[in-house]
C-alpha atoms as one frame of an Amber mdcrd trajectory, in Angstrom:
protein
-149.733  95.434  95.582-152.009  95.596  98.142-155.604  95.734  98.092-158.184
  96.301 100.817-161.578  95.143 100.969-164.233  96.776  98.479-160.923  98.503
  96.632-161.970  98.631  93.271-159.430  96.251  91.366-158.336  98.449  88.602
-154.548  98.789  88.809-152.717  94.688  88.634-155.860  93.660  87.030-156.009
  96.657  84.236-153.335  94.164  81.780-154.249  93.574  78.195-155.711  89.624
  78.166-152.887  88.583  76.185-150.201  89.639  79.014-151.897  87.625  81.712
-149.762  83.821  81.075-151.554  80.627  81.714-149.400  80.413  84.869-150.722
  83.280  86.045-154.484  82.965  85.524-154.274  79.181  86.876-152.826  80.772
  90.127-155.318  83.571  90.379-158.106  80.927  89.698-156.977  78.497  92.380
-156.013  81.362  94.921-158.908  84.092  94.657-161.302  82.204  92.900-161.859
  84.803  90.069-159.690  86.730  86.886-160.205  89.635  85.061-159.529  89.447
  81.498-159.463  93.142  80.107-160.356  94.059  76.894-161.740  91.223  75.184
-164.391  93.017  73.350-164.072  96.067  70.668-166.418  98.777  71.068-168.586
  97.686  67.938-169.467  94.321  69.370-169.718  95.661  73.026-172.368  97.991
  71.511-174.441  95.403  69.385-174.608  92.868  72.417-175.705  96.176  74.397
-178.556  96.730  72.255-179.827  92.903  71.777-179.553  92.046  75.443-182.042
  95.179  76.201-184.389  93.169  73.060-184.599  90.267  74.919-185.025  91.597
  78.639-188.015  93.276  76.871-189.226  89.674  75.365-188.535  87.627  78.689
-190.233  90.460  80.786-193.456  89.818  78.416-193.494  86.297  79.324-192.725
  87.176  83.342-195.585  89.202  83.173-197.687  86.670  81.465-196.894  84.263
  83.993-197.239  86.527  87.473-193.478  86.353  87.924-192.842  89.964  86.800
-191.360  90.735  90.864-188.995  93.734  91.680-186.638  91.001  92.364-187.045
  90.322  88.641-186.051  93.626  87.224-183.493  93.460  84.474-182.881  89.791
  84.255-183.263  88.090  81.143-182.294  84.868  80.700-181.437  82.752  77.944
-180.707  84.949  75.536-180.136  82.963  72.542-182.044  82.161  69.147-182.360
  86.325  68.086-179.802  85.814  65.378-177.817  88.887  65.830-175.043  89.193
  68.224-175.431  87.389  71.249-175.526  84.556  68.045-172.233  85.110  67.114
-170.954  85.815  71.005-171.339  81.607  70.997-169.819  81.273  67.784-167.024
  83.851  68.409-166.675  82.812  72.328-163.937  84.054  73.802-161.678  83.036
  75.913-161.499  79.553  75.041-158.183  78.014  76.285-158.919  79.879  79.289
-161.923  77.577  79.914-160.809  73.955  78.540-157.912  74.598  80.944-160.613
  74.841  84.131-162.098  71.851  82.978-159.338  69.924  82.478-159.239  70.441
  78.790-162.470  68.143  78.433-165.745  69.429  76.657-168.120  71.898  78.310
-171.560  73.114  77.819-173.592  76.124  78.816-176.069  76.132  81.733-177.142
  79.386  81.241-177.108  82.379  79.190-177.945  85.548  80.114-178.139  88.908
  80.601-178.494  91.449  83.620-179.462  95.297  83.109-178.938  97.038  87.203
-181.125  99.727  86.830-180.477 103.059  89.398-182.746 102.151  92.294-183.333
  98.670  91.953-182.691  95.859  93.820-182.749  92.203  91.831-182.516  88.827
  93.198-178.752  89.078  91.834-178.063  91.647  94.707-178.213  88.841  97.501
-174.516  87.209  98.624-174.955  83.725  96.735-172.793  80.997  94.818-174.278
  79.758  91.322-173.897  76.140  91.979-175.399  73.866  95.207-172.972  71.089
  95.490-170.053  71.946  96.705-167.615  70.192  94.919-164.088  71.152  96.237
-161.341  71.150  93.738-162.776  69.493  91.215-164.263  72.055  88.934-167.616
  71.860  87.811-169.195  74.780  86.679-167.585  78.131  85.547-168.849  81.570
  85.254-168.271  84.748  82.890-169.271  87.634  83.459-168.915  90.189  80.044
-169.010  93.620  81.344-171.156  95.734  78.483-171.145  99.484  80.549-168.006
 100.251  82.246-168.311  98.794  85.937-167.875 101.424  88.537-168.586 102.127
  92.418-172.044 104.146  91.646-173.483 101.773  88.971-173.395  98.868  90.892
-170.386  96.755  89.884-170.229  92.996  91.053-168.525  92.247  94.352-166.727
  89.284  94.903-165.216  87.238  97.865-162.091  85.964  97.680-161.162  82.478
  98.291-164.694  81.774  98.980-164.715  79.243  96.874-162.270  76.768  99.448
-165.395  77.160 102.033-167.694  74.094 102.205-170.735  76.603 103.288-171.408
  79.721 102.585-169.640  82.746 104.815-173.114  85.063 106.408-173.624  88.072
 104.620-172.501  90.229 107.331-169.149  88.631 106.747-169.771  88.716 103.085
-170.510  92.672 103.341-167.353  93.630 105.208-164.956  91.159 102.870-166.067
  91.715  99.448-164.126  93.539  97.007-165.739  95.018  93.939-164.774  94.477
  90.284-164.630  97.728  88.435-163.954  97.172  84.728-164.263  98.836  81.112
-167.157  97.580  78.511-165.039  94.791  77.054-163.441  93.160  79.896-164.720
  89.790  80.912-163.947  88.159  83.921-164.034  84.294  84.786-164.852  82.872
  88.580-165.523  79.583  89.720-168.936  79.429  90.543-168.421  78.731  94.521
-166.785  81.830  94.909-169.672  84.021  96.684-170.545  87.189  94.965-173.430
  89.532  94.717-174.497  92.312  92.551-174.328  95.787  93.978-177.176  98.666
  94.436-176.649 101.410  91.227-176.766 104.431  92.958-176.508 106.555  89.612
-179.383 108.527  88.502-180.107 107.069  84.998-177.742 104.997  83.868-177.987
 100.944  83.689-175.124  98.900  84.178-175.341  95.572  81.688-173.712  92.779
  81.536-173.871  89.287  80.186-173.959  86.491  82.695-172.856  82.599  81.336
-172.478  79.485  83.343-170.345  76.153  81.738-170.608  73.010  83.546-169.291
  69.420  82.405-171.594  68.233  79.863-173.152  65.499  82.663-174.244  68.120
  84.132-178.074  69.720  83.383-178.566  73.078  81.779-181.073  75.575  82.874
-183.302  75.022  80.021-183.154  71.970  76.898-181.753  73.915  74.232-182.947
  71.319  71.634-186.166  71.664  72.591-185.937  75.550  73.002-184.565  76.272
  69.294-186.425  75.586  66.369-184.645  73.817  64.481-183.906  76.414  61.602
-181.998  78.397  64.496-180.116  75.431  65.763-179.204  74.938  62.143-177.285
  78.356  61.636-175.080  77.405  64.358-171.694  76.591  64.203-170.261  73.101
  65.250-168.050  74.644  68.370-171.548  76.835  69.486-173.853  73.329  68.946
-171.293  71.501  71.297-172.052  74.947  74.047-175.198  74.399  73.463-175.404
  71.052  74.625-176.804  69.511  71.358-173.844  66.540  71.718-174.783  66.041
  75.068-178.778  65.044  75.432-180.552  62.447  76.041-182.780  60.083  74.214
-186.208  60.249  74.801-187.176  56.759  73.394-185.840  53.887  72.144-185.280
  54.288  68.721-183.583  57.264  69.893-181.412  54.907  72.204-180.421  52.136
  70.441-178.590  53.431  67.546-174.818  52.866  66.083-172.378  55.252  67.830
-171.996  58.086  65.651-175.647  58.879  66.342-175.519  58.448  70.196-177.689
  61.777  71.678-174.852  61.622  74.253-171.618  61.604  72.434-168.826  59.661
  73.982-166.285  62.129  73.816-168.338  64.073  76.329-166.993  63.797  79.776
């Protein structure tokens, strides 16, 4: 099939997740730089992680107003969306997706960088909506950070749905956004689908150009445990949060991957290293 720039990617990409083989999605990866997974979510729990990530845009928009960083640019973004018990809980717990990801990362351990959520509003125009790449080394073949991308609206045309550039990933710098802006394809989608892209690939939200409808999504980064989250969540949780968690959602969370802050901390036997030594 073939597909012109800013064609919306419906048709090859509209399979069930379960008839897209490993050999395929490794060859997509390494070619495009991005796969679309549809369907991974029913209705019920597209629905409940539509409602919580709206809660907690509402709580991190408090503290961005607090703090005098409440910009335009800032519209809709929440990040770190963890520790409100509900849904977005159990999204960690429940991950999917998971053989997908060991496989990009060699089938080693992985953490989360970040967690969050993005609500395009019509008329707005986020931070999200400049070309950019989510990581600043570039690190060639060797994978270091992945992204997913859980679409909780349908993604469409008018409501803003991501755009992507192929094979951008295989550039050491960044193409310019004029090149960027005649290249880019767009991901259309249903609430459900999730798609996975290596986080050189350049891609950019677009402008919702609906009248009142927000297009939501969830936005996650993994990266090799080495590598440093956007916020400590051991220090972030209380600890009767972190406690509810499940071992597989602890290890995402980076809790087997921190650092000691002292010395008693340091020197202990190796079952109780911070850093574990199966993480690499």
């Amino acid at each position: 099939m073939s597909i012109s720039p800013r064609t919306n990617l419906a048709a090859r990409d509209g399979l069930p997740a379960a008839a897209i083989s490993a050999e395929e999605s490794a060859f997509l990866m390494r070619a495009r730089g991005w796969v679309l997974f549809p369907g991974c979510l029913p209705d019920s729990g597209v629905r409940a992680l539509g409602q919580e990530c709206e809660k907690a845009y509402e709580a991190c928009r408090k503290v961005q107003e607090k703090n005098g960083v409440a910009t335009a640019s800032m519209e809709g973004a929440a990040h770190h969306v963890v520790g409100y018990g509900g849904a977005l809980d159990r999204f960690l717990d429940e991950l999917p997706l998971q053989e997908e990801i060991e496989r990009y990362f060699d089938d080693g351990k992985y953490i989360i960088l970040t967690y969050g959520a993005a609500i395009n509003p019509p008329g707005a125009r986020p931070y999200t909506c400049k070309p950019h790449r989510d990581v600043r080394a570039y690190t060639g073949d060797y994978h270091l950070s992945l992204n997913m991308l859980v679409m909780l609206d349908d993604f469409t045309a008018e409501n803003g749905a991501t755009l992507i550039l192929d094979g951008s990933h295989h550039l050491p710098e960044p193409p310019s956004t004029a090149l960027f802006e005649r290249h880019a394809r767009q991901i259309t989608g249903k609430a459900g689908d999730i798609v996975l892209f290596n986080s050189l690939v350049v891609h950019s939200a677009a402008p919702n150009r609906t009248e009142s409808s927000p297009r939501r999504c969830l936005t996650l980064c993994f990266g090799r445990p080495y590598v440093k989250p956007q916020i400590d969540f051991s220090r972030y949780l209380p600890q009767d949060v972190q406690d509810r968690f499940t071992p597989f959602a602890r290890q995402l969370l980076g809790f087997n991957a921190r650092v000691a802050a002292s010395l008693e901390e340091y020197y202990q036997p190796m079952e109780r290293w911070m850093f574990k030594s199966d993480q690499r």
